[in-house]
N, CA and C atoms of all chains as a GROMACS GRO file, in nm:
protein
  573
    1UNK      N    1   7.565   1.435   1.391
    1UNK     CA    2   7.684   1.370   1.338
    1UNK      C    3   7.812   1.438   1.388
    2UNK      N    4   7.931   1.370   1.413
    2UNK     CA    5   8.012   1.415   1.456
    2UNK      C    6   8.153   1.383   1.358
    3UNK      N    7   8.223   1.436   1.362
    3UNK     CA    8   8.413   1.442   1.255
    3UNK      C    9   8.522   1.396   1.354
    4UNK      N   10   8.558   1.294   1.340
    4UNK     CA   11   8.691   1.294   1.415
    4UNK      C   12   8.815   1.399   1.345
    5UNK      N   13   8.878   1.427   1.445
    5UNK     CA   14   8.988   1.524   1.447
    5UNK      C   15   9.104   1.476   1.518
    6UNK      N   16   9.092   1.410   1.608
    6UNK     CA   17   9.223   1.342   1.644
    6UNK      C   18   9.287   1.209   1.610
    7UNK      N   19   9.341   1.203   1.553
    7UNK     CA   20   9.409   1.062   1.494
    7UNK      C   21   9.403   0.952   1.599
    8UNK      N   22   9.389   0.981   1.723
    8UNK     CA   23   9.392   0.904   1.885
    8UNK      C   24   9.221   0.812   1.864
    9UNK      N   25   9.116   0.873   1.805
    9UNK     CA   26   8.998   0.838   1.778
    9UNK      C   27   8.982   0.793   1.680
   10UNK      N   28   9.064   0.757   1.558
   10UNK     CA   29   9.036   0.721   1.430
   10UNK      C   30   9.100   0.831   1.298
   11UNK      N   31   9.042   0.810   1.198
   11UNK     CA   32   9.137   0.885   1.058
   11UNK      C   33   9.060   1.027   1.087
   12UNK      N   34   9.096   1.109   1.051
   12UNK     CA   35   9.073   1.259   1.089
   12UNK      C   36   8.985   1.255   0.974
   13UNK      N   37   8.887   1.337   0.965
   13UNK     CA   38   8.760   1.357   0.866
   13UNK      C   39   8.658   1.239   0.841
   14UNK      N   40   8.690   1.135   0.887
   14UNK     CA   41   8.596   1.068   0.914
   14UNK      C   42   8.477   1.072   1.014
   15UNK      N   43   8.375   1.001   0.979
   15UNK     CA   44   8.242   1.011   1.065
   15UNK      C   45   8.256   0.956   1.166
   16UNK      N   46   8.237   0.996   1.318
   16UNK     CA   47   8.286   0.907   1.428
   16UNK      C   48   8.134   0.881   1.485
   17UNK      N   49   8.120   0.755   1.502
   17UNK     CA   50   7.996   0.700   1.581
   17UNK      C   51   8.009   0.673   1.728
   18UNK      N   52   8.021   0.743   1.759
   18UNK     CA   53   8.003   0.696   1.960
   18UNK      C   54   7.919   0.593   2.036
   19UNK      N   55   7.999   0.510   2.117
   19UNK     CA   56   7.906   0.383   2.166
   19UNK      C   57   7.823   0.410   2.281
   20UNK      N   58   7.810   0.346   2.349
   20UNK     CA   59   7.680   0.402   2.427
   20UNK      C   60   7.774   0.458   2.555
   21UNK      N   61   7.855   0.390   2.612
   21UNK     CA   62   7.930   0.517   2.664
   21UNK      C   63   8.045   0.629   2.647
   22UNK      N   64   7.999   0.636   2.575
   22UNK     CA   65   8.116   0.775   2.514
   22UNK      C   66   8.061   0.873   2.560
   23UNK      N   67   8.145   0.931   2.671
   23UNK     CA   68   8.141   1.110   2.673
   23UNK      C   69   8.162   1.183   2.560
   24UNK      N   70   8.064   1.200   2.469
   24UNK     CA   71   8.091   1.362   2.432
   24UNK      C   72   8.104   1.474   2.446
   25UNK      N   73   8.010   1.490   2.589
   25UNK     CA   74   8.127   1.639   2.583
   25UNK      C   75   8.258   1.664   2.594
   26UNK      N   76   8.297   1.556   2.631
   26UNK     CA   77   8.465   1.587   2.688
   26UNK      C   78   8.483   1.596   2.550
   27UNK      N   79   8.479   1.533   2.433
   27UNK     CA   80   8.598   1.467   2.324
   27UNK      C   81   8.535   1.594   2.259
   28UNK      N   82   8.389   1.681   2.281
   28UNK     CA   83   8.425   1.796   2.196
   28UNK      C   84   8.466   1.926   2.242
   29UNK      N   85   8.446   1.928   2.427
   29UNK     CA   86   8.508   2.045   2.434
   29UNK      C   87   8.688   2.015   2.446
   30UNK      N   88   8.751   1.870   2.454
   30UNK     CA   89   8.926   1.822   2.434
   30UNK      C   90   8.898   1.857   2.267
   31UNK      N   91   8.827   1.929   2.208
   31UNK     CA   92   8.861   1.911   2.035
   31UNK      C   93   8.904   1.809   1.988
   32UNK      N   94   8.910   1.679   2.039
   32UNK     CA   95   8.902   1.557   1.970
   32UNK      C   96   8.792   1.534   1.856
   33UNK      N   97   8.675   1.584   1.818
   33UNK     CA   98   8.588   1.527   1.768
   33UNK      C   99   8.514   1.690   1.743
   34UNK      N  100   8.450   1.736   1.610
   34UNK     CA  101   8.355   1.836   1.615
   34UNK      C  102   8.223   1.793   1.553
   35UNK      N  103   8.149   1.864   1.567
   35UNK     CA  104   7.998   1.855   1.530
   35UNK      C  105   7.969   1.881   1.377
   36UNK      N  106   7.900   1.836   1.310
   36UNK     CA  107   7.897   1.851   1.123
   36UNK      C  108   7.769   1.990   1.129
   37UNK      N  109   7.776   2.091   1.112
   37UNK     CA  110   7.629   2.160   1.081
   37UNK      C  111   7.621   2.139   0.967
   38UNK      N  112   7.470   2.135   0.935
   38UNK     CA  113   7.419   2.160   0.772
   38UNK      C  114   7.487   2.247   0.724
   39UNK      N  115   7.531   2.230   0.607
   39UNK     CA  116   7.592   2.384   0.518
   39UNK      C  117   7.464   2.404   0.470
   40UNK      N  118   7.454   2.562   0.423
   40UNK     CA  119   7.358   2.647   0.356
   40UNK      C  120   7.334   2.628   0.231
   41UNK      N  121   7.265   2.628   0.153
   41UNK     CA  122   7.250   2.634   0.032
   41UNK      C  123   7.334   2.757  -0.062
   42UNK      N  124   7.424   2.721  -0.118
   42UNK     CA  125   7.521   2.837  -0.174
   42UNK      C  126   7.462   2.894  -0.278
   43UNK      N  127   7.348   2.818  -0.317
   43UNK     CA  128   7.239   2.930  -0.395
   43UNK      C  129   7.184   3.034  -0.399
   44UNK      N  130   7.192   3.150  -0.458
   44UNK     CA  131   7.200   3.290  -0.409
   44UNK      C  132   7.068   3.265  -0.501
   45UNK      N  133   6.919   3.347  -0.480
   45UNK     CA  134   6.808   3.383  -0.581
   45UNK      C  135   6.808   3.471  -0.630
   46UNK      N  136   6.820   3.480  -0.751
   46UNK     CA  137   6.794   3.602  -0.858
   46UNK      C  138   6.648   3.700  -0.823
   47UNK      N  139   6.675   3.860  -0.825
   47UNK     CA  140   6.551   3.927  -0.839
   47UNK      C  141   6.459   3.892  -0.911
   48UNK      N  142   6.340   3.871  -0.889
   48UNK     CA  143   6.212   3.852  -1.043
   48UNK      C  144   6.270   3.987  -1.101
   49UNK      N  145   6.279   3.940  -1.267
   49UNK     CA  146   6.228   4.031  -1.368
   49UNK      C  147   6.137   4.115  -1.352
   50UNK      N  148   6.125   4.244  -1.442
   50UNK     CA  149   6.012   4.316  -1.439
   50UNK      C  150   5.966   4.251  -1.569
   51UNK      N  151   5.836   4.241  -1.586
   51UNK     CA  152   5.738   4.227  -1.657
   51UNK      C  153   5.696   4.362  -1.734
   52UNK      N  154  11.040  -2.292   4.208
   52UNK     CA  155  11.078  -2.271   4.059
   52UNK      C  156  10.986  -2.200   4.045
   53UNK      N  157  10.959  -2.130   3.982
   53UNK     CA  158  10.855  -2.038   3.920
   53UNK      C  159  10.734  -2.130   3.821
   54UNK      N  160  10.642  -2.064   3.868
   54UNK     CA  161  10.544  -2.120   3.802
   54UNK      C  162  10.486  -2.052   3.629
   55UNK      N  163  10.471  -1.920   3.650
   55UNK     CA  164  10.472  -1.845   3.519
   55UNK      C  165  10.484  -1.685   3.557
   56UNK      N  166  10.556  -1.660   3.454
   56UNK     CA  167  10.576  -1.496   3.475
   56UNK      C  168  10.469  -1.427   3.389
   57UNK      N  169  10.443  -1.295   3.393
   57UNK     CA  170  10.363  -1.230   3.265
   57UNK      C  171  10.395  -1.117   3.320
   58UNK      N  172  10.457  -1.032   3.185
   58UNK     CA  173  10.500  -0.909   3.204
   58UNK      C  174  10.401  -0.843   3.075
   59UNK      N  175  10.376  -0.727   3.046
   59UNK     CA  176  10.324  -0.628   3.018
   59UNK      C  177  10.423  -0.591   2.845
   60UNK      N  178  10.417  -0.614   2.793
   60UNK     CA  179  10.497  -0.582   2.653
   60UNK      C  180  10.465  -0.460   2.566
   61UNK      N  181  10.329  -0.497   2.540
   61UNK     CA  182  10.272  -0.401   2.428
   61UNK      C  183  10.131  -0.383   2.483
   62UNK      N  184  10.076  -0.358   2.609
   62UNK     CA  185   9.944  -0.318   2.658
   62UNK      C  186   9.857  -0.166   2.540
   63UNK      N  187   9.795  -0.218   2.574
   63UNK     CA  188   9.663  -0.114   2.484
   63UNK      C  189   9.580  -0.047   2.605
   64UNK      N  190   9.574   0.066   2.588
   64UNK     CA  191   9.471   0.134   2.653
   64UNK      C  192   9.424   0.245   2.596
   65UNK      N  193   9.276   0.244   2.646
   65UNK     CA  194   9.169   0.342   2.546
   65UNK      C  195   9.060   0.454   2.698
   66UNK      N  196   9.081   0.536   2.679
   66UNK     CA  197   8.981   0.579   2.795
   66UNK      C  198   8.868   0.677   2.682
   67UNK      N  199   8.757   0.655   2.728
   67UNK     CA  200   8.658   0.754   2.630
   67UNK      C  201   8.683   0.724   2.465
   68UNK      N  202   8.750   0.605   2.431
   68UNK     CA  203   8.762   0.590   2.291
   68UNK      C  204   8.875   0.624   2.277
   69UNK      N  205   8.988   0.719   2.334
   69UNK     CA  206   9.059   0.792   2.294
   69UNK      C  207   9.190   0.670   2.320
   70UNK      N  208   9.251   0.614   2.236
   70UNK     CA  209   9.396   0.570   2.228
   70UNK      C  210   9.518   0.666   2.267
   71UNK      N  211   9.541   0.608   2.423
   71UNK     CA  212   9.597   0.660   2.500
   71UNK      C  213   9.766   0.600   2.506
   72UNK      N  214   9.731   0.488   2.436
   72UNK     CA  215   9.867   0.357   2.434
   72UNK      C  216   9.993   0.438   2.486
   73UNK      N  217  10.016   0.513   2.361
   73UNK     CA  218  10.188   0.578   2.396
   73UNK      C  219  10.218   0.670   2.485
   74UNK      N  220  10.090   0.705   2.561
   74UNK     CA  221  10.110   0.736   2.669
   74UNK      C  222  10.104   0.730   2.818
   75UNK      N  223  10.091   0.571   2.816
   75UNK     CA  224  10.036   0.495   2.916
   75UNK      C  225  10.208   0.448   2.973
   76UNK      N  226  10.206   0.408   3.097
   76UNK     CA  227  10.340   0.372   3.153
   76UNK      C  228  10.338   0.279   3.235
   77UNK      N  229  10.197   0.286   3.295
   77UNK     CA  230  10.128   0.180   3.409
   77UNK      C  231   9.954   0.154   3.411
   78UNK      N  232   9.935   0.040   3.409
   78UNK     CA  233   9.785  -0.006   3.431
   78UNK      C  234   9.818  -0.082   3.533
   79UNK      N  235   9.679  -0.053   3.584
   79UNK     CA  236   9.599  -0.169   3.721
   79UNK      C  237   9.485  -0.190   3.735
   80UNK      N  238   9.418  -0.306   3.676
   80UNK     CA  239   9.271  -0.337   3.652
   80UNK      C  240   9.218  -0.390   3.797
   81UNK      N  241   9.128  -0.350   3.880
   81UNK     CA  242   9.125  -0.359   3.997
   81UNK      C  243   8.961  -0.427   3.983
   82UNK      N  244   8.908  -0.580   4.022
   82UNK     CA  245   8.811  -0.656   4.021
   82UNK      C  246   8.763  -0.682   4.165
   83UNK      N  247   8.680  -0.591   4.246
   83UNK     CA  248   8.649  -0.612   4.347
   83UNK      C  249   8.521  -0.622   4.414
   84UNK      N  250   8.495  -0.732   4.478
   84UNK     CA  251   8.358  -0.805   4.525
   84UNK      C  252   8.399  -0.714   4.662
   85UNK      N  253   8.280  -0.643   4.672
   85UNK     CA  254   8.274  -0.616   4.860
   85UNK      C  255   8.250  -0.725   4.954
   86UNK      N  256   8.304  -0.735   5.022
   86UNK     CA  257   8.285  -0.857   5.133
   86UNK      C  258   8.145  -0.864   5.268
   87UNK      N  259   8.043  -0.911   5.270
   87UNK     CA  260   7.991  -0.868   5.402
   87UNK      C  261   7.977  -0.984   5.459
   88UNK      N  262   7.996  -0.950   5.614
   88UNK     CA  263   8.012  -1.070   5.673
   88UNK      C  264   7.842  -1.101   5.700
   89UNK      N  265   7.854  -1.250   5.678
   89UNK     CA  266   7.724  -1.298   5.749
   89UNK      C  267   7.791  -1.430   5.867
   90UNK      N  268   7.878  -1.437   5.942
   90UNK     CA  269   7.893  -1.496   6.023
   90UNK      C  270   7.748  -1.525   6.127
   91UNK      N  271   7.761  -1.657   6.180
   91UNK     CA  272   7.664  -1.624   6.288
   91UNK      C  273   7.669  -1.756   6.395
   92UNK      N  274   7.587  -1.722   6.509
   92UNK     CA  275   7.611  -1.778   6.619
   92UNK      C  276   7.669  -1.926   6.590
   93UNK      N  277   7.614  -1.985   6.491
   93UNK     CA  278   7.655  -2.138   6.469
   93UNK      C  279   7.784  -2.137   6.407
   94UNK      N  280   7.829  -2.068   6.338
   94UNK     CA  281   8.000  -2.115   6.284
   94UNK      C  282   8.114  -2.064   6.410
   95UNK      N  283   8.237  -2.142   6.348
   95UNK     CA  284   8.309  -2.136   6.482
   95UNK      C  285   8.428  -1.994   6.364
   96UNK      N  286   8.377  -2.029   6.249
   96UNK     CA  287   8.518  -1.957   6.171
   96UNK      C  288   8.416  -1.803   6.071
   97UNK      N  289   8.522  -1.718   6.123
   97UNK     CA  290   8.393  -1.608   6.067
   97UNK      C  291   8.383  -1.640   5.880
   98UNK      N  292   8.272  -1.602   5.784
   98UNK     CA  293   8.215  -1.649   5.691
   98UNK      C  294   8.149  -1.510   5.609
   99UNK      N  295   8.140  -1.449   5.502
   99UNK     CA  296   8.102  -1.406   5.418
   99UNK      C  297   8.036  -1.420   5.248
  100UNK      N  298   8.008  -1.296   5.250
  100UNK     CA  299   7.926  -1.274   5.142
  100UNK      C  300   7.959  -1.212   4.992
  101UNK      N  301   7.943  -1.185   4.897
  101UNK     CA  302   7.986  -1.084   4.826
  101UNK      C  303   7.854  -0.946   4.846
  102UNK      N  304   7.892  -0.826   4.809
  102UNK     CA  305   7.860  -0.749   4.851
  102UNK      C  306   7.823  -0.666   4.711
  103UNK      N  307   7.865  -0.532   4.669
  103UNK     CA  308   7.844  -0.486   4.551
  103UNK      C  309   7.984  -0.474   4.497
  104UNK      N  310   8.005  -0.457   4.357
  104UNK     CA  311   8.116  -0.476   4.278
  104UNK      C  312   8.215  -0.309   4.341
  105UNK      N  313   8.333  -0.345   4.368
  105UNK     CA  314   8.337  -0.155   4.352
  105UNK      C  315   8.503  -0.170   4.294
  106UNK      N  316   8.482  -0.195   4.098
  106UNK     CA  317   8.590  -0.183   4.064
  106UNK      C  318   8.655  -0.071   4.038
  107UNK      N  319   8.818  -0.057   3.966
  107UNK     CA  320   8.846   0.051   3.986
  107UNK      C  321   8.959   0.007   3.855
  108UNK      N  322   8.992   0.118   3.756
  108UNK     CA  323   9.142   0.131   3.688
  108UNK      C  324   9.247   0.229   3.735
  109UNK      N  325   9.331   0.196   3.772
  109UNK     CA  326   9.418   0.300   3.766
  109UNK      C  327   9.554   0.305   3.650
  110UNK      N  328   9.546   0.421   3.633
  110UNK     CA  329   9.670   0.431   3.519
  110UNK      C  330   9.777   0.536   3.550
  111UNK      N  331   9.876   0.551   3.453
  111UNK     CA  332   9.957   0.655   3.458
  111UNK      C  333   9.990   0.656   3.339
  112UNK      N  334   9.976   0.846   3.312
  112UNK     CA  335  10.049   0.846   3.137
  112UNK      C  336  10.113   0.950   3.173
  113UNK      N  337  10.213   0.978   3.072
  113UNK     CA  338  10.302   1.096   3.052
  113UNK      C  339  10.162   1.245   3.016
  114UNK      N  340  10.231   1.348   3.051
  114UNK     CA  341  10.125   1.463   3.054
  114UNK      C  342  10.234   1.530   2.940
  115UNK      N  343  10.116   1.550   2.861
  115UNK     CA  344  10.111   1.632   2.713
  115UNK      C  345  10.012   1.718   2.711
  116UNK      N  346  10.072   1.857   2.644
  116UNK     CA  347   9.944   1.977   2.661
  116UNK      C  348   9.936   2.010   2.530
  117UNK      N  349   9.982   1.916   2.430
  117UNK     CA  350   9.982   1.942   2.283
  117UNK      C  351   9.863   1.914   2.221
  118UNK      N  352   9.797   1.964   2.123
  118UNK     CA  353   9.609   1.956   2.050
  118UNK      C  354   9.612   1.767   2.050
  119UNK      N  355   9.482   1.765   2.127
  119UNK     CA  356   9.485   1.613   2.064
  119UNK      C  357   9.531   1.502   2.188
  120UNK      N  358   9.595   1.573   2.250
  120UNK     CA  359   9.695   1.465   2.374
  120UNK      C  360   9.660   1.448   2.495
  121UNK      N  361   9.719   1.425   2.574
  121UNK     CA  362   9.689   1.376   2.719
  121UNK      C  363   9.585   1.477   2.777
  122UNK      N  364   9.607   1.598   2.817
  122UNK     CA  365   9.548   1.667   2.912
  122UNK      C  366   9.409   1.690   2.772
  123UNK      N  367   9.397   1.694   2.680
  123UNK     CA  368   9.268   1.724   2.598
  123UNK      C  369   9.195   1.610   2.600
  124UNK      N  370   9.231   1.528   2.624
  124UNK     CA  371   9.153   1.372   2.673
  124UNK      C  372   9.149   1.342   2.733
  125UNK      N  373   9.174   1.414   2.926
  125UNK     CA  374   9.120   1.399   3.000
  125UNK      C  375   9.066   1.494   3.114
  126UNK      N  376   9.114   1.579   3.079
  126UNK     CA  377   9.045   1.748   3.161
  126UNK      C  378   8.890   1.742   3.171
  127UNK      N  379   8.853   1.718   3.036
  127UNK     CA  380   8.706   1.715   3.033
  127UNK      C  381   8.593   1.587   3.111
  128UNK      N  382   8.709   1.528   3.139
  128UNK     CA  383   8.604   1.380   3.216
  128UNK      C  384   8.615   1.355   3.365
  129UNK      N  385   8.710   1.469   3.407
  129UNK     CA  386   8.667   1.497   3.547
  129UNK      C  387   8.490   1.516   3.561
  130UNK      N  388   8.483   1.431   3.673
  130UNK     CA  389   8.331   1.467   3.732
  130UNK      C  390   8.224   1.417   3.655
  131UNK      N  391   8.257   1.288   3.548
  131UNK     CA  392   8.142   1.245   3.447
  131UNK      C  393   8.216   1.094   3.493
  132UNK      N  394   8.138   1.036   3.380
  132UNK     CA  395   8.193   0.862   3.371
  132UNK      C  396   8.218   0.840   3.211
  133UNK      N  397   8.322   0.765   3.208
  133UNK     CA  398   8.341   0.693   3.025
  133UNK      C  399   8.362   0.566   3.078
  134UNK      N  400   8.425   0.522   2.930
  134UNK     CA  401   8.449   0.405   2.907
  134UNK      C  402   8.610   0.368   2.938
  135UNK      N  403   8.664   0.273   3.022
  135UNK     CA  404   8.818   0.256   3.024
  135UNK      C  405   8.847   0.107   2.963
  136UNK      N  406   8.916   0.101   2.845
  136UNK     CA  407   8.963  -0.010   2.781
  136UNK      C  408   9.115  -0.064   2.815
  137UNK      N  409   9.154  -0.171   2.928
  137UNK     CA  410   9.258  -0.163   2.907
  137UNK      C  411   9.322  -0.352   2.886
  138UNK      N  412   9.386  -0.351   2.730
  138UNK     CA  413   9.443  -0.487   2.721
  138UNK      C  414   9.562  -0.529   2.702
  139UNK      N  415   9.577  -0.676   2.727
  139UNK     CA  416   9.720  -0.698   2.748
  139UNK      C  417   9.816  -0.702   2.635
  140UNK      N  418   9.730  -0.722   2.495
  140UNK     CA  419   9.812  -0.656   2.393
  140UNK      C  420   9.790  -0.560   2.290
  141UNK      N  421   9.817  -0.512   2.197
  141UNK     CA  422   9.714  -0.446   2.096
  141UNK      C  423   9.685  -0.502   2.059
  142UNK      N  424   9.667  -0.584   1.956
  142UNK     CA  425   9.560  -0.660   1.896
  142UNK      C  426   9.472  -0.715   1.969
  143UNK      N  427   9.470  -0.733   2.091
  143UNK     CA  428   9.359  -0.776   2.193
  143UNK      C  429   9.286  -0.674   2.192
  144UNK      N  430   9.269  -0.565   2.182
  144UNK     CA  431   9.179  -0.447   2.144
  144UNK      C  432   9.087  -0.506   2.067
  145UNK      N  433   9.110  -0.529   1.943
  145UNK     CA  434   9.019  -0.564   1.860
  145UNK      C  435   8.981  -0.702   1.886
  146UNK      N  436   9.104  -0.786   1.848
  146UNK     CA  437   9.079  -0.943   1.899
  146UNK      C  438   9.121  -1.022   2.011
  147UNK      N  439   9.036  -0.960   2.107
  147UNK     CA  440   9.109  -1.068   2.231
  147UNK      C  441   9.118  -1.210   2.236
  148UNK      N  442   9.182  -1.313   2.328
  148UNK     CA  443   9.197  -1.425   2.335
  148UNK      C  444   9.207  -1.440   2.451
  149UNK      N  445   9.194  -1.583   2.539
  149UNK     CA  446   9.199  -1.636   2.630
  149UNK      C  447   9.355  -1.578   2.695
  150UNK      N  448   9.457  -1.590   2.589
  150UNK     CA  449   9.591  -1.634   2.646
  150UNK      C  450   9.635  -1.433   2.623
  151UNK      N  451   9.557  -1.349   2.571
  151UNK     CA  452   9.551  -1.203   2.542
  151UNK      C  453   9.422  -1.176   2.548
  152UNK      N  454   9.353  -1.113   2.740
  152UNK     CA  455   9.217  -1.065   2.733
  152UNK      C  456   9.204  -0.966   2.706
  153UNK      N  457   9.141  -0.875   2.686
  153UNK     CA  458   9.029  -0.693   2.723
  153UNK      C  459   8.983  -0.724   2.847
  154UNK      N  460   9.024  -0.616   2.918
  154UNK     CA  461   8.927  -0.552   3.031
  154UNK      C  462   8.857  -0.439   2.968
  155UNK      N  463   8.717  -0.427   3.001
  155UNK     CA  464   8.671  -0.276   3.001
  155UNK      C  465   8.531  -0.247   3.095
  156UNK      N  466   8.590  -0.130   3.133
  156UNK     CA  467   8.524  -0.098   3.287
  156UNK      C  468   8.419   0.009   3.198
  157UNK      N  469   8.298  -0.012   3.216
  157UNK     CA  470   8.156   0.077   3.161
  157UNK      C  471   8.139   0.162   3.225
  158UNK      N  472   8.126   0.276   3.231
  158UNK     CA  473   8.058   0.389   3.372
  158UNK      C  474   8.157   0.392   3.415
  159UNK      N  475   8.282   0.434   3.417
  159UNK     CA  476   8.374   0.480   3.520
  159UNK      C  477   8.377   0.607   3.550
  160UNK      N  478   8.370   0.631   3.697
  160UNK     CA  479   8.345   0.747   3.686
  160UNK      C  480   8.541   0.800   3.770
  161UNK      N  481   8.539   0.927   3.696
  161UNK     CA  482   8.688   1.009   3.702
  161UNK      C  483   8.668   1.107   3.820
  162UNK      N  484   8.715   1.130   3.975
  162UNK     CA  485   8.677   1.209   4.045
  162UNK      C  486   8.771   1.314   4.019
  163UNK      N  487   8.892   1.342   4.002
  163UNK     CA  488   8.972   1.381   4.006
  163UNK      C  489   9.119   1.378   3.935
  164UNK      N  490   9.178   1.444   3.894
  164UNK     CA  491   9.292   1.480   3.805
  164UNK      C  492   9.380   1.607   3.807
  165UNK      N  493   9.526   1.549   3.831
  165UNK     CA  494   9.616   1.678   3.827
  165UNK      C  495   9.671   1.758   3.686
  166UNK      N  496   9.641   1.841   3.674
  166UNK     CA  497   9.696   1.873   3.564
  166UNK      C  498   9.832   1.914   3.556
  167UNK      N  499   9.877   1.952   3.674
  167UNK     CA  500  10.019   1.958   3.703
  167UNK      C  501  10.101   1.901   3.781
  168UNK      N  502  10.180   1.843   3.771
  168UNK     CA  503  10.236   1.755   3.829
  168UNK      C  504  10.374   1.720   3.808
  169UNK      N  505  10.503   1.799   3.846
  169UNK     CA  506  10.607   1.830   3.753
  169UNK      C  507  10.737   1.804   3.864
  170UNK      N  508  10.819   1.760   3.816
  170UNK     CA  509  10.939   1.828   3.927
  170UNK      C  510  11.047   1.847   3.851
  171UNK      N  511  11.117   1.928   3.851
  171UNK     CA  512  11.258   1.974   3.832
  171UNK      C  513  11.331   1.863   3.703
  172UNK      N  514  11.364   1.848   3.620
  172UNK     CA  515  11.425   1.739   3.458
  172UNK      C  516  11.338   1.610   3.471
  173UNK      N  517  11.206   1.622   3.542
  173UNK     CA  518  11.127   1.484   3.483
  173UNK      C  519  11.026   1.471   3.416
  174UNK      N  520  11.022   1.384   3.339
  174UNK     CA  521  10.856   1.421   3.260
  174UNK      C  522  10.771   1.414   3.338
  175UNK      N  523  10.661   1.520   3.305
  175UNK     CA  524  10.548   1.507   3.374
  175UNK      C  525  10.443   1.341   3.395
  176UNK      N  526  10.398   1.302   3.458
  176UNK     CA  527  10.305   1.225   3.424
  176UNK      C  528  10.158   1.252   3.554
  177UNK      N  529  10.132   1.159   3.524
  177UNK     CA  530   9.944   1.202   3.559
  177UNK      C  531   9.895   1.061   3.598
  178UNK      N  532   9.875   1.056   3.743
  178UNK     CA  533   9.792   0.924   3.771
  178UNK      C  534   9.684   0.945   3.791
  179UNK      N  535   9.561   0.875   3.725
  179UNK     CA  536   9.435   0.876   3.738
  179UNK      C  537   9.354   0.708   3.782
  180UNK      N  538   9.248   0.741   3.865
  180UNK     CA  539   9.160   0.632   3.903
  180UNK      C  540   9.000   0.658   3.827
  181UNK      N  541   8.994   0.537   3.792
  181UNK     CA  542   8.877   0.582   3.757
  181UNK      C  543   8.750   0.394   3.806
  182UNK      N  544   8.695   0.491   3.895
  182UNK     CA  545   8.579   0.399   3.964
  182UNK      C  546   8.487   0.384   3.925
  183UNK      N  547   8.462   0.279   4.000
  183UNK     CA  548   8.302   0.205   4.024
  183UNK      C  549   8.234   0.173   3.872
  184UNK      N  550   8.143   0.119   3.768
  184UNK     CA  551   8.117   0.064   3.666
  184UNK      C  552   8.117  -0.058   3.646
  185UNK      N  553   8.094  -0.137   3.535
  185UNK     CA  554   8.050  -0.304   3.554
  185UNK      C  555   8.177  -0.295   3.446
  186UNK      N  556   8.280  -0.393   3.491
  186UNK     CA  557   8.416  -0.449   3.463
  186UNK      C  558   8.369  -0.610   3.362
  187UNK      N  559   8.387  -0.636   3.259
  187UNK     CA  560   8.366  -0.756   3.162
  187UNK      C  561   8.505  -0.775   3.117
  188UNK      N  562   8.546  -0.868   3.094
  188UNK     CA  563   8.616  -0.944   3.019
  188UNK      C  564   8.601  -0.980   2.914
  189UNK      N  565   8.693  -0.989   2.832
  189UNK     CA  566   8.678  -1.024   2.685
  189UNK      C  567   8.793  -1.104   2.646
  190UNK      N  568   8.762  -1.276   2.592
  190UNK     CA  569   8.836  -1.364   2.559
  190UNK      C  570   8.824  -1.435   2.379
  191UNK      N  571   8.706  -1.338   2.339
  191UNK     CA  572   8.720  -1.378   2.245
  191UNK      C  573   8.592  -1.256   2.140
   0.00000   0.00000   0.00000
């Protein structure tokens, strides 16, 4: 999945779908457009108890 | 007397998706059949063929080195191919018409680009060609 970032491509934070010819690399190494990574789970696990 | 004029008002152009409009100054949608001759001993007037397509856009925009602008939307497409959208009005972008078409050239490929290009109190601008790809029309 990719984020638009340049207003030239659409509303900024929106999901940009690329057609079948769209260069991506250009529009992400021009920072027009970045890549979404998974975020982490901000869930930290508690030590087990001692028993 | 003149038959009809058509001048250029509010053209739209898109290269790689990227809405380039306000910085566009000149388009030239270039539709070209290669010619090969098949003349031969029996005609008196030489005679041809069409050959392979070898279209071409050329443009010119003002050069901007600001996030987002000219040179960030097209530095990177040296030496690849996109997409070049260019129509005779904006709303022909979305909705073309017979009397307001879309051109858009598929596979164009970008050989080359100046990134500098300056002289002494003028704005910069930047002419680019971008070749060869299957050229469609859009009237509706």
């Amino acid at each position: 999945m990719y984020t638009i970032i340049s207003p030239r491509l659409g509303t900024p934070g929106e999901q940009f779908i690329p057609t079948d010819g769209t260069n991506i690399v250009a529009l992400l190494e021009g920072g027009l457009i970045s890549t979404d990574t998974p975020k982490k789970s901000s869930k930290v696990k508690s030590e087990p108890k001692e028993q | 007397m003149a038959v009809s004029a058509t001048y250029l008002s509010n053209p739209a152009i898109k290269i790689n998706g990227i809405d380039l409009t306000n910085q566009a100054t000149n388009a030239v949608v270039n539709y070209v059949a290669e010619q090969l001759e098949n003349t031969t001993f029996s005609n008196t007037s030489r005679t041809f063929t069409s050959g392979l397509f070898s279209n071409t856009i050329t443009v010119t925009l003002y050069q901007s080195y600001a996030v987002g602008e000219t040179e960030a939307s097209i530095y990177n497409l040296v030496g690849s191919t996109c997409d070049v959208i260019v129509a005779t009005t904006t709303a022909a972008l979305t909705t073309p018409t017979a009397t307001a078409p879309k051109y858009e050239l598929v596979g164009a490929y970008l050989s080359s680009h100046t990134p500098i290009n300056s002289s002494l109190g003028e704005l910069s601008t930047i002419d680019l060609t971008f070749s060869g790809g299957v050229l469609t029309k859009s009237v509706a």
